[in-house]
C-alpha positions as CSV (number, residue, x, y, z in Angstrom):
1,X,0.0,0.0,0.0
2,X,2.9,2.3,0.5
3,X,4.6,1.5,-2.7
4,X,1.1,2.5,-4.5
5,X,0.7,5.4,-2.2
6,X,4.3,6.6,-2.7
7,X,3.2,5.8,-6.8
8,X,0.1,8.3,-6.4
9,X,1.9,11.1,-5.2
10,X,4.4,10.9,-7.4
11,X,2.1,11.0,-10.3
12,X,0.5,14.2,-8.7
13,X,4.4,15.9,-8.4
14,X,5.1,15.2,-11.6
15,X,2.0,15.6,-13.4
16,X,3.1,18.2,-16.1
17,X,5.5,17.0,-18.8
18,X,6.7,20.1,-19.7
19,X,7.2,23.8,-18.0
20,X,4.6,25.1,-20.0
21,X,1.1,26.7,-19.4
22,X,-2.0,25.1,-21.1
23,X,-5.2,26.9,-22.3
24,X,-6.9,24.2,-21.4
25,X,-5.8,24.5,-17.6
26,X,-6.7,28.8,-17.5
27,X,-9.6,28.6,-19.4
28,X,-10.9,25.0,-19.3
29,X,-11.5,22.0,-22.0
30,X,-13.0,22.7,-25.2
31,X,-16.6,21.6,-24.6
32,X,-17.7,17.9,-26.3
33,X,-19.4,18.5,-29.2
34,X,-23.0,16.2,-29.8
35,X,-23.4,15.7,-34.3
36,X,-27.3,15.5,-33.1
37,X,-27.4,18.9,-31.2
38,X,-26.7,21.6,-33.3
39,X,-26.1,24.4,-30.0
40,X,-23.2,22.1,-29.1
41,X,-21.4,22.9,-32.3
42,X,-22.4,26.6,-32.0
43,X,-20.8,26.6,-28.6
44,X,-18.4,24.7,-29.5
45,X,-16.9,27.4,-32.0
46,X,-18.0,30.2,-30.1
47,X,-15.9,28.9,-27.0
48,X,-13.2,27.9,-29.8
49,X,-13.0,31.3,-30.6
50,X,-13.0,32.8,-27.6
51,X,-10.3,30.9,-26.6
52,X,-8.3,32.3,-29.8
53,X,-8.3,35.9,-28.9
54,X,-7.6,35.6,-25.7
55,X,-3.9,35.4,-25.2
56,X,-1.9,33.0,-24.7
57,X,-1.3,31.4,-21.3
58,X,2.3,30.9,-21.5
59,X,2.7,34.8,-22.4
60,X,2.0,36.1,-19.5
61,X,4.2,33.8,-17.2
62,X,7.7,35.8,-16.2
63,X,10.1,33.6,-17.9
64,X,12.7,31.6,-15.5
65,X,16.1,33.2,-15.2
66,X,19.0,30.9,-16.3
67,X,22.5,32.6,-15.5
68,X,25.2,32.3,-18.0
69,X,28.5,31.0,-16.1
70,X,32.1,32.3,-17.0
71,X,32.8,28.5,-17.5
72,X,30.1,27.9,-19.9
73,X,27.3,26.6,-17.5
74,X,23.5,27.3,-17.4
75,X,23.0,27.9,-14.1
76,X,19.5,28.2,-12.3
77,X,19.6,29.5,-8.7
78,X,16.1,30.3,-7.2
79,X,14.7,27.5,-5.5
80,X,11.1,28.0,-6.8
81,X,12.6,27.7,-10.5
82,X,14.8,24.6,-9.2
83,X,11.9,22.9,-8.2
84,X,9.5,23.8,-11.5
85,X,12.2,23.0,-13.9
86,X,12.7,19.5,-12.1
87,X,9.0,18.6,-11.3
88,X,8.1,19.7,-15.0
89,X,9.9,17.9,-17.6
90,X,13.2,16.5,-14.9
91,X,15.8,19.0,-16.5
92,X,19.5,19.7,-15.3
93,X,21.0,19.0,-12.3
94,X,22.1,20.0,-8.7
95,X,25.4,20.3,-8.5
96,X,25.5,19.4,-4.8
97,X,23.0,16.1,-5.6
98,X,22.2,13.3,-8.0
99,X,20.3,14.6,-9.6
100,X,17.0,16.6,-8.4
101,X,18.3,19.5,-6.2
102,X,17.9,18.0,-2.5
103,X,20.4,19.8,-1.1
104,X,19.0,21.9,1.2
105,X,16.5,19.7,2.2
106,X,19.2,16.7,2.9
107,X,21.2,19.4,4.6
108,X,18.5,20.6,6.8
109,X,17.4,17.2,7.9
110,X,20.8,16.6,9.2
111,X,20.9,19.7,11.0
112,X,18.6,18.1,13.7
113,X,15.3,20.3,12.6
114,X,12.6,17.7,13.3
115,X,14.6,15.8,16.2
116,X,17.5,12.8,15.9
117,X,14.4,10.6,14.7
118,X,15.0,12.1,11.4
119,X,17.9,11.0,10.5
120,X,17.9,8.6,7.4
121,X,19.6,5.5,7.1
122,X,22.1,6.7,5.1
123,X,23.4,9.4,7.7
124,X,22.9,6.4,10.0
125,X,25.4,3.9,7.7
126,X,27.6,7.2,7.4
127,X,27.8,7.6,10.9
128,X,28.9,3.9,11.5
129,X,31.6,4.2,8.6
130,X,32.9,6.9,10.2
131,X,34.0,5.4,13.9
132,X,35.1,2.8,12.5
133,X,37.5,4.5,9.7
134,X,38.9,6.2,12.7
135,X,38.9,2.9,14.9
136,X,40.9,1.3,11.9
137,X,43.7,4.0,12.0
138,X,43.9,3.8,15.8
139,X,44.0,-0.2,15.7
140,X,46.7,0.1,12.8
141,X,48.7,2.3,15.1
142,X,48.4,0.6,17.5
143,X,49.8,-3.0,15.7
144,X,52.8,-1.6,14.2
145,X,53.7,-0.2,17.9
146,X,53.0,-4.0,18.7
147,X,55.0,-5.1,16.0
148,X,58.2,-2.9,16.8
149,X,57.8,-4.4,20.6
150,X,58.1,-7.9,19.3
151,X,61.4,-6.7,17.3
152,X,62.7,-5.5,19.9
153,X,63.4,-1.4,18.2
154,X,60.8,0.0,20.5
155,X,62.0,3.1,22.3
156,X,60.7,4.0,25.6
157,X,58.7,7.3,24.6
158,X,56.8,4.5,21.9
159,X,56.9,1.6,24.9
160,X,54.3,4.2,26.9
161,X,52.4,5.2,23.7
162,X,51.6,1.2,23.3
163,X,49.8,1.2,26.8
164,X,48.0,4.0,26.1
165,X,47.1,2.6,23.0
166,X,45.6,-0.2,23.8
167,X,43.5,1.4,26.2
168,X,42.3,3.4,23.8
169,X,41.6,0.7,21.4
170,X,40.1,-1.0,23.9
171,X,37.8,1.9,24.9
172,X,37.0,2.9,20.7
173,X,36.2,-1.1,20.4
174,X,33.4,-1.1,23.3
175,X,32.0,2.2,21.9
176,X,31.8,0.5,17.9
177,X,28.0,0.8,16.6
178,X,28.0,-3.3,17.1
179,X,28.9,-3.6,20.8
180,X,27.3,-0.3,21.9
181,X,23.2,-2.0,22.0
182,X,22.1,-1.0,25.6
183,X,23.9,2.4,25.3
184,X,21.7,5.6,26.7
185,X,19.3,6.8,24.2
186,X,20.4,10.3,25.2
187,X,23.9,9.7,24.3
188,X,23.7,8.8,21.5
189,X,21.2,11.7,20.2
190,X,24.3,13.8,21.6
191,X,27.2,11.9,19.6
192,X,25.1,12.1,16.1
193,X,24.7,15.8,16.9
194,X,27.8,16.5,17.6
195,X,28.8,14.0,14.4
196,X,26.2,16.0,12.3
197,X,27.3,19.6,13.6
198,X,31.3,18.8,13.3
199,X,30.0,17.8,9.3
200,X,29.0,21.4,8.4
201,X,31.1,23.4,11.0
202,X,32.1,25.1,8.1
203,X,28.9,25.8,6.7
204,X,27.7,27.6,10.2
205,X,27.5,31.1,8.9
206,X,24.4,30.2,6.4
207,X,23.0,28.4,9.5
208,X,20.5,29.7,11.6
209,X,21.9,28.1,15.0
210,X,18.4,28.6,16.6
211,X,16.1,27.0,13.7
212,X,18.9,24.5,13.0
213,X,18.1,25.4,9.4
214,X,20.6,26.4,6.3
215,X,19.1,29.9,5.6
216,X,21.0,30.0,2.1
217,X,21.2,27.6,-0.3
218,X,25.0,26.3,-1.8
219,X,23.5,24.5,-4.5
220,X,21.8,25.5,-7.9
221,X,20.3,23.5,-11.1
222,X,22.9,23.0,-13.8
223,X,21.4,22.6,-17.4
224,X,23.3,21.0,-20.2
225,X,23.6,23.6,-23.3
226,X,20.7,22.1,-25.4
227,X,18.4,21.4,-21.9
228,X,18.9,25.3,-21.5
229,X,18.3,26.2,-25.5
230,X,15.3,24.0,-26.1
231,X,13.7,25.5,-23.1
232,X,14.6,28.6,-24.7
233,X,14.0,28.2,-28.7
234,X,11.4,25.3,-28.0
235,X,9.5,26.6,-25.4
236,X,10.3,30.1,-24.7
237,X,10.3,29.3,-20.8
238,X,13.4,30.7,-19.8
239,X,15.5,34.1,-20.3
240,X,19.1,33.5,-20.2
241,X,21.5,36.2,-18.8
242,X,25.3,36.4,-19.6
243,X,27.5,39.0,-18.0
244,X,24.2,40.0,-14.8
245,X,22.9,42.2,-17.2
246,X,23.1,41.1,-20.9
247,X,19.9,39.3,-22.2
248,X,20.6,36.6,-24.9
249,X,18.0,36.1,-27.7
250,X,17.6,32.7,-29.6
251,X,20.5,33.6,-31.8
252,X,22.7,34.3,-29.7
253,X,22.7,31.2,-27.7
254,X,22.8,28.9,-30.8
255,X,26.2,30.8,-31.1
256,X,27.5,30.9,-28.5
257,X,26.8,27.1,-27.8
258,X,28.4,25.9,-31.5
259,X,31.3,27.9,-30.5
260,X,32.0,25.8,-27.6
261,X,32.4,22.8,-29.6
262,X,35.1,22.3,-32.5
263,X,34.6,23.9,-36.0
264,X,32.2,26.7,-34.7
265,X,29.3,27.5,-36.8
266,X,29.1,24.1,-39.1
267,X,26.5,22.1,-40.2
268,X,28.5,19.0,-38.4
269,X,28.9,20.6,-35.2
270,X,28.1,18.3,-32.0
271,X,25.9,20.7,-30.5
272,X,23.7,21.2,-33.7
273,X,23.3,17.2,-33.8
274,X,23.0,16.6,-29.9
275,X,19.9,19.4,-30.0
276,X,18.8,17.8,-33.0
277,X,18.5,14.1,-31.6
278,X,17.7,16.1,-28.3
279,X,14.5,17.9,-29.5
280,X,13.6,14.8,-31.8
281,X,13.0,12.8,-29.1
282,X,11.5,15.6,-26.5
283,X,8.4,16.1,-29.4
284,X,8.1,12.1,-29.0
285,X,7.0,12.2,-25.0
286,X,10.7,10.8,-23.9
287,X,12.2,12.1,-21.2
288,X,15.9,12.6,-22.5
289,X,18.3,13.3,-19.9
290,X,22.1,13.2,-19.6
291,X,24.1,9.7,-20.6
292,X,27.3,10.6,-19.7
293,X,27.2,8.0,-17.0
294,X,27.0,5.1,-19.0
295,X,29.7,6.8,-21.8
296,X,27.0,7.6,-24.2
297,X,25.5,10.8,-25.5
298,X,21.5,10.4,-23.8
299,X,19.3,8.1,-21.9
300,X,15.4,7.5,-22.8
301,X,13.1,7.8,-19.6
302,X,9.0,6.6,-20.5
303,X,8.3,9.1,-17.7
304,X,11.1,9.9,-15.6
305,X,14.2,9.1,-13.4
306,X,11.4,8.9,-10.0
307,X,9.0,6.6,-11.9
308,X,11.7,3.8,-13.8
309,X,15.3,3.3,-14.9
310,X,16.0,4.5,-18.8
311,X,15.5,2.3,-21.3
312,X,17.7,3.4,-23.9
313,X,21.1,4.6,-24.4
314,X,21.5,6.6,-27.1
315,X,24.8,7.2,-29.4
316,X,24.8,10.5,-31.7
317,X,26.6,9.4,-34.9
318,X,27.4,12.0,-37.8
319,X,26.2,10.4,-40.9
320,X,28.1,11.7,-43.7
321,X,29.5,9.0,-45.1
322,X,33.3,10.3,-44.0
323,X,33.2,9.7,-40.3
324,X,33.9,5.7,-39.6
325,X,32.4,4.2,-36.4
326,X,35.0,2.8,-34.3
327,X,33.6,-0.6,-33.6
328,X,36.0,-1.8,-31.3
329,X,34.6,1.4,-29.2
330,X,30.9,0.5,-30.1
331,X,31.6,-3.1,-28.9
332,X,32.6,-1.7,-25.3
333,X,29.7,0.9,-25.1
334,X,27.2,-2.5,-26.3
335,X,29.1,-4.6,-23.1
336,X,28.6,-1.8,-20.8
337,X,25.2,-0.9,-21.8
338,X,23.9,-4.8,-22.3
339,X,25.0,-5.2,-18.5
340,X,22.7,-2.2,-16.8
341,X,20.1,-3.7,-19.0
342,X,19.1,-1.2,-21.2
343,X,19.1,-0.8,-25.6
344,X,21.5,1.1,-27.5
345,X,20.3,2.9,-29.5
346,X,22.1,4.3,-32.8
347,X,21.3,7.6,-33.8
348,X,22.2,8.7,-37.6
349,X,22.1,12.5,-38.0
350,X,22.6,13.3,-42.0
351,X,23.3,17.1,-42.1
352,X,22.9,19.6,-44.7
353,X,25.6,20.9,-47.5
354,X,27.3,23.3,-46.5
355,X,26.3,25.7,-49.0
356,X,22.6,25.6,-48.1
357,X,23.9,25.9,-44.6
358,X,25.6,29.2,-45.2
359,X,22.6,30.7,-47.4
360,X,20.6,30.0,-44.3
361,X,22.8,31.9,-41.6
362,X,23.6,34.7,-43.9
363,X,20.1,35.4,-45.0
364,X,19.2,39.2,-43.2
365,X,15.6,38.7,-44.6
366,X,14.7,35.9,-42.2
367,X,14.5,36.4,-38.2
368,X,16.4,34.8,-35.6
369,X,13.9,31.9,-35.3
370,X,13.1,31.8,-38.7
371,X,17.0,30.6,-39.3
372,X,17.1,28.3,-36.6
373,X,14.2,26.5,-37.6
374,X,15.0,26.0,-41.0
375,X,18.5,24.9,-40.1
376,X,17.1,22.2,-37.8
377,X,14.4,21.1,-40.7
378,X,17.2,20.3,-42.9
379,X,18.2,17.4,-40.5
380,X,17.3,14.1,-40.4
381,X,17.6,11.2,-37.6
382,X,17.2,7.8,-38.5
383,X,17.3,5.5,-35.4
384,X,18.7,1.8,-35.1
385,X,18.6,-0.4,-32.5
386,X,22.4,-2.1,-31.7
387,X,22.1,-5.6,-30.1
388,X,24.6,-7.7,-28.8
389,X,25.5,-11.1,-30.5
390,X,25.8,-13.6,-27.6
391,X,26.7,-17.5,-29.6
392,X,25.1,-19.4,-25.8
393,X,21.6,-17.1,-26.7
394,X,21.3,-18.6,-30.5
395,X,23.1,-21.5,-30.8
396,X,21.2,-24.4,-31.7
């Protein structure tokens, strides 16, 4: 029951795909339409219509504010837009977490704000790891003082450290997590305290010592160049700012992020074909998020990170007809990605010549958009599954 409960409010969090604004959530569904009742269809188009002039939903929401880093990141530091941007389509990052932004939230439930009861098992297995790391070192001392004794090179300054050694092993080893069962209750609320407060003693001047609470956040939400421009060129939710001041249009990020990559402003830059695969598979209903940690270029969510592991792995591949695959490489990527159970997935990107390329960027008649969108019309993705040949699977 807690599994379907936990499943339920999950569905509730994440119930919007994307961080856009619906009509249908301002001004309602589109009334259903009955072919016997002629007033239905009259209200029908009346409504429709009504709903056309009005303006659009998405217009009027202030756009979220995505900070341009001096080292090239999109970084997203109010906690409201944090929380949107994850909850509404799972993009970026914390840089202090997984991968939602928990930060804070970890941090203040360490800090002792709802009692010792809240710590989690993990603080818990941390906490254990921790005495007996520092009981390891003391019991290593400790042996090679032994050692020296039975070798006869002990001096007498290291002859008294060995007794008080091993009485201090001796104490460390009745106070170990294991042997330490009918222990008071109040000391050892005190000792993970003290364990939790000697953790962030150097975070104490964001810490509100009364509230036990961090009162500013460390952490922000990093987005990957072409999370940050199809939220920007895709869905005009954000407004990126380089420099605290300077506002970049559509333009000028597709610039600036081709110039980060080899060959600039090319039809077979990686950008152009990771935001191509990117937004090709965005406009099916994936959830596309970063696959750096399996060595490829994407991973394909059905919903999310919260609901299922990916199910693909996806490879970008220029397809030119001058850029050979390494297949000594794509047999590795097929071993690693066969054993965290999940498909490769090959994805072809043929690119534009460069002449019609060129005509397209230097064309003054056509707007920012207008260029961008017919660059990206003039690729194509084919997809193709990679599977692993295993001879005890098909042999006869």
């Amino acid at each position: 029951m807690a599994r379907k409960r936990n499943s339920k409010q999950s569905r509730q969090v994440y119930s919007q795909p994307l961080p856009v604004k619906l009509s249908t959530e301002l001004y309602g569904p589109l009334p259903s339409i009955f072919p016997h009742n002629p007033l239905s269809w009259i209200y029908f188009g009346f409504f429709y219509l009504k709903c056309i002039i009005r303006s659009s939903p998405q217009s009027t929401i202030t756009p979220i504010k995505v900070h341009l880093l001096v080292d090239g990141t999109f970084g997203v530091y109010d906690d409201a837009d944090m929380l949107q941007l994850w909850q509404q389509g799972f993009f970026g990052k914390g840089t202090l977490s997984r991968s939602d932004p928990t930060w804070r939230e970890r941090t203040n439930t360490r800090l002792q704000t709802q009692g010792i009861a809240a710590l989690t098992l993990e603080d818990v297995t941390r906490k254990r790891r921790m005495e007996r790391s520092a009981f390891k070192l003391q019991r290593a001392l400790l042996q090679e003082l032994e050692m020296k004794a039975r070798q006869n090179i002990i001096t007498e300054a290291e002859s008294l450290q060995l007794e008080a050694q091993k009485l201090k092993v001796a104490a460390m080893r009745k106070q170990t997590p294991d042997n330490n069962e009918n222990s008071n209750n109040d000391n050892n609320d005190n000792n993970a305290k003290e364990l939790v407060f000697s953790e962030y003693k150097e975070l104490l001047d964001i810490i509100d010592q009364e509230k036990h609470t961090v009162v500013k956040n460390l952490e922000f939400l990093q987005l990957q160049p072409i999370e940050a421009f199809f939220l920007q060129f895709g869905l005009e939710a954000i407004d990126i700012i380089r420099d605290s001041s300077k506002h970049m249009n559509v333009w000028d990020t597709f610039v600036y992020c081709c110039e980060q990559h080899t060959g600039g402003l090319i039809p077979e830059n990686k950008f152009i074909l990771d935001y191509v695969t990117y937004h090709h598979f965005r406009s099916h209903g994936w959830c596309v998020r970063s696959g750096i940690k399996f060595g490829c270029d994407m991973l394909l969510y059905v919903r999310g990170p919260p609901f299922s592991h990916a199910e693909h792995a996806i490879t970008v591949i220029l397809n030119d007809g001058s850029h050979n695959v390494d297949w000594f490489d794509m047999g590795t990527l097929a071993r690693i990605i066969h054993g965290v159970k999940k498909n490769l997935l090959l994805v072809y990107v043929d690119v534009p010549l460069k002449e019609y390329f060129k005509l397209v960027v230097e064309n003054d008649q056509l707007s920012d958009r207008e260029k961008i969108l017919k660059l990206l019309m003039s690729y194509k993705v084919t997809e193709v599954i990679y599977r692993r040949w295993v001879p005890n699977r098909t042999r006869d």
